[in-house]
C-alpha positions in Angstrom: 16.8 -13.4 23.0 20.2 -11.9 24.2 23.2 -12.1 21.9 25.9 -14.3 23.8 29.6 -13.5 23.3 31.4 -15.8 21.7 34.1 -17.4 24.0 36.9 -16.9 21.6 36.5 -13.3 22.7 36.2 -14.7 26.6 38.7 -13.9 28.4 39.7 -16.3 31.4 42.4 -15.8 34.5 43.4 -19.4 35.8 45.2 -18.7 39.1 47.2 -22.0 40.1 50.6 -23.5 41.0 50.4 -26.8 40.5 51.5 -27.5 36.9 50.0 -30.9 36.7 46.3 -29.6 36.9 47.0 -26.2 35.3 48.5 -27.7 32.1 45.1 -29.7 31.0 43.1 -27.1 32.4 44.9 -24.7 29.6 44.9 -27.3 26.9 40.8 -28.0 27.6 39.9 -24.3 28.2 41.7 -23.2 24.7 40.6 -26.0 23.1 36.6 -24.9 24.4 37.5 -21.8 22.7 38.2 -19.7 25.1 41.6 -17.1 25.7 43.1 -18.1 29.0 45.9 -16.2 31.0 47.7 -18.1 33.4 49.6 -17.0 36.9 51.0 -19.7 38.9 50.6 -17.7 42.3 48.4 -15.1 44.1 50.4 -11.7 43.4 50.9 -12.3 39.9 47.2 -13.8 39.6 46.0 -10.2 41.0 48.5 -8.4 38.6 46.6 -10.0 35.5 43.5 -9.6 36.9 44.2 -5.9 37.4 45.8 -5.4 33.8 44.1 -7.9 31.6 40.7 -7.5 33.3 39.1 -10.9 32.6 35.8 -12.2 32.2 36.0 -15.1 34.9 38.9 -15.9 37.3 39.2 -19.7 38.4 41.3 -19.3 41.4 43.0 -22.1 43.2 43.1 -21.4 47.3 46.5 -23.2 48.2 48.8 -20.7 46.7 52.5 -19.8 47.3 52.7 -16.3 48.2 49.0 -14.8 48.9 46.6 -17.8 49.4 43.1 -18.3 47.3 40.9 -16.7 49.7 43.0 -13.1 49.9 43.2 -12.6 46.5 39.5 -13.5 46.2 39.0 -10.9 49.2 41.3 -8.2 47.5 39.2 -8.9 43.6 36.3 -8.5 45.3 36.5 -5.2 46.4 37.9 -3.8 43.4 35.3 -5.7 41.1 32.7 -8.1 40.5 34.6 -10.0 38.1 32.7 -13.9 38.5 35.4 -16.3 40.7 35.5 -19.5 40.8 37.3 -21.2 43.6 39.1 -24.4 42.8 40.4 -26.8 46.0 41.0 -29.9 47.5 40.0 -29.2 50.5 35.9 -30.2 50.4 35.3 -29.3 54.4 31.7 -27.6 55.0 33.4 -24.6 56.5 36.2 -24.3 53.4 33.0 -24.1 50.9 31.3 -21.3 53.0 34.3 -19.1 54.0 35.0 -19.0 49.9 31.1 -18.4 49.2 30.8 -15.7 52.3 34.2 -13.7 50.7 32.7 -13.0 47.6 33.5 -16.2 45.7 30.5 -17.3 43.2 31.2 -21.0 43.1 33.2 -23.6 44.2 34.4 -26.9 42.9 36.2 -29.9 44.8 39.1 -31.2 43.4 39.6 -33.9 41.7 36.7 -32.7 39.5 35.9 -33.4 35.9 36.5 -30.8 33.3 33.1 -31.2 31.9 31.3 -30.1 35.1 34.7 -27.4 35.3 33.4 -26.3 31.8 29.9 -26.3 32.5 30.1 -23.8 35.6 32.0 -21.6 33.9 29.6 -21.1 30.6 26.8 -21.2 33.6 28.4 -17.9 34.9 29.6 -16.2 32.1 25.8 -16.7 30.7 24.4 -15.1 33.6 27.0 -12.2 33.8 26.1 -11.6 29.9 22.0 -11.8 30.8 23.0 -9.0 33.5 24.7 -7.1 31.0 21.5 -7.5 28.5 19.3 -6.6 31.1 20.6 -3.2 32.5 21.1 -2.1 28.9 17.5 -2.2 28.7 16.1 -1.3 32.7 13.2 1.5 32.5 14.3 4.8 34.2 12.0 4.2 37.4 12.5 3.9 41.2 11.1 1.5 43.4 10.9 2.3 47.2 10.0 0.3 50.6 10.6 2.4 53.5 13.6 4.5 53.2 15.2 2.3 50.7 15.1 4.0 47.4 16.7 1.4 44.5 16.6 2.7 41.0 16.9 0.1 38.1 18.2 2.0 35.7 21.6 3.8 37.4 21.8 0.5 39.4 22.0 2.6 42.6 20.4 1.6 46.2 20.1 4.5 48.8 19.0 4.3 52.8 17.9 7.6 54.2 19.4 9.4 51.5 22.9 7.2 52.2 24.2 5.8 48.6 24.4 1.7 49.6 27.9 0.0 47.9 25.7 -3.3 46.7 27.6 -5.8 44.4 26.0 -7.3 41.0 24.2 -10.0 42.7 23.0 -8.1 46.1 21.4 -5.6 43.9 19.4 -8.1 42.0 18.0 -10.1 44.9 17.3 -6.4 46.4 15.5 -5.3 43.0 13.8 -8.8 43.2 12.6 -8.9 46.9 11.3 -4.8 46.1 9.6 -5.5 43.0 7.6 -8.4 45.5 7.7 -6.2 48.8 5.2 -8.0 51.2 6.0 -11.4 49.4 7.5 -14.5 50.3 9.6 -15.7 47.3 10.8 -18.9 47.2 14.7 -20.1 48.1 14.7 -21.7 44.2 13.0 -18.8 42.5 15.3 -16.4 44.1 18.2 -19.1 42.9 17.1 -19.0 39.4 16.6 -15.4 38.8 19.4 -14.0 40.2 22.2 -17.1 39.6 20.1 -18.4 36.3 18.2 -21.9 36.3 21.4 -23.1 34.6 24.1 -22.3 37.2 25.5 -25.3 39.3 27.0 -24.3 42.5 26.2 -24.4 46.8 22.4 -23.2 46.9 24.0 -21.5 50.6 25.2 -18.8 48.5 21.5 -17.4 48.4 21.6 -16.9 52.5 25.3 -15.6 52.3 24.3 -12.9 49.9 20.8 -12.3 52.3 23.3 -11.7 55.5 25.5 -9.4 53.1 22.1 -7.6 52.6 20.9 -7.2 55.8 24.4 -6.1 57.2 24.5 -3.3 54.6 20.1 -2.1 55.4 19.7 -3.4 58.4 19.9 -1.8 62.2 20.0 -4.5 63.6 20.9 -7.6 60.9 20.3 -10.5 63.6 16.8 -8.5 64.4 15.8 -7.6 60.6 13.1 -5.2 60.2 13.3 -5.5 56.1 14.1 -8.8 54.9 12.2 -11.9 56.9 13.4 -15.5 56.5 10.2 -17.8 55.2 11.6 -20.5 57.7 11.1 -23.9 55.2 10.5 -21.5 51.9 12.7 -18.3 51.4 12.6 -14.9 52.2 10.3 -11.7 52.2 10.9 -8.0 52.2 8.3 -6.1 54.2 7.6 -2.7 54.2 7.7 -1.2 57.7 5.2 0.8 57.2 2.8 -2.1 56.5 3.6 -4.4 59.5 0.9 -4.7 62.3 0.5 -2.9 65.2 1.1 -5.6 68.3 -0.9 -4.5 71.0 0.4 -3.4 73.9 
């Protein structure tokens, strides 16, 4: 069994201007255990983030300044730091824009700080199983094609082309390789990569798929590596191994 940290070492950014919500959320977070920094809008929310270096950012989208979903933009290309989005608005398209920036959850307000609490340990537990796991990754390649991924430097190539993949593309890539020819399951894929713990928009799997096939793919709205299982999930073929269609 991994070693979890314990959360009075945790460090959590709370990025949110309205004192009436931030204030409890303080309280309860410090009183979980955990050591929480605080910035009431978006510049000084990517200042700490930059300085401080957190373990989690819960990051509130109607900011003064820069809104919620730039500095989740501007964190996610410097990091992978785990962000939570925190709103009131609970539109369809709100949900998926914060999901498709690189946001790993996101929770409606009003929301209660139990479910608030239990996202967060759900993340940090997963980050820390990442953490666990690469310590321990054999030195060994896998290839499909002309995608090389190596497991233990964490590194995906194309055609000799070093592929930028963030914490969560890599594992669904490492997943859907280790299982080339496969059709894996929506909720398998769910569990392994996000952990069978995590609570958050089960959409985030086919946001994280269209990131993939973006960054391997030709042609990502023609894929010739990863198939949707319409009804069941998604498969990584080799191209090697496809059929011939006859003339």
């Amino acid at each position: 069994m991994c070693a979890f940290r314990r959360e009075n070492t945790i460090t959590l950014l709370l990025i949110e201007d309205d004192e009436s919500i931030a204030e409890p959320l303080l309280f309860g977070l410090r009183d979980a255990g955990f050591q929480v920094l605080h910035a009431a809008d978006g510049y000084r929310g990517l200042e700490l983030a930059r300085s401080k270096q957190p373990d989690l950012v819960l990051l509130d989208v109607l900011l003064p300044g820069v809104d919620g979903f730039a500095v989740c933009r501007t964190l996610r290309r410097e990091s992978t730091i785990p962000i939570i989005m925190l709103t009131a608005r609970g539109q369809e398209m709100d949900r998926v824009m914060g999901l498709e920036i690189g946001a790993d959850d996101y929770i409606v307000k009003p929301f209660s700080f139990r479910e608030l609490l239990a996202r967060v340990r759900a993340l940090l537990r997963r980050r820390e199983l990442d953490r666990d796991r690469e310590a321990v990754l054999p030195n060994e390649r896998l290839q499909v094609g002309d995608i090389v991924l190596d497991r233990n430097t964490h590194q995906v190539w194309q055609a000799g082309r070093l592929i930028e993949l963030r914490q969560r593309e890599f594992d669904l890539m490492r997943i859907l390789m280790e299982n080339v020819n496969k059709a894996i399951p929506r909720q398998e894929l769910l569990d392994r990569v996000w952990g069978e713990e995590w609570i958050g928009d089960p959409r985030t799997l086919d946001v994280h798929i269209r990131w993939l096939r973006e960054k391997i793919e030709d042609d990502p709205s023609a894929p010739r590596y990863i198939e949707t299982v319409r009804g069941y999930g998604y498969r990584l073929v080799d191209p090697k191994a496809r059929p011939a269609h006859p003339a």
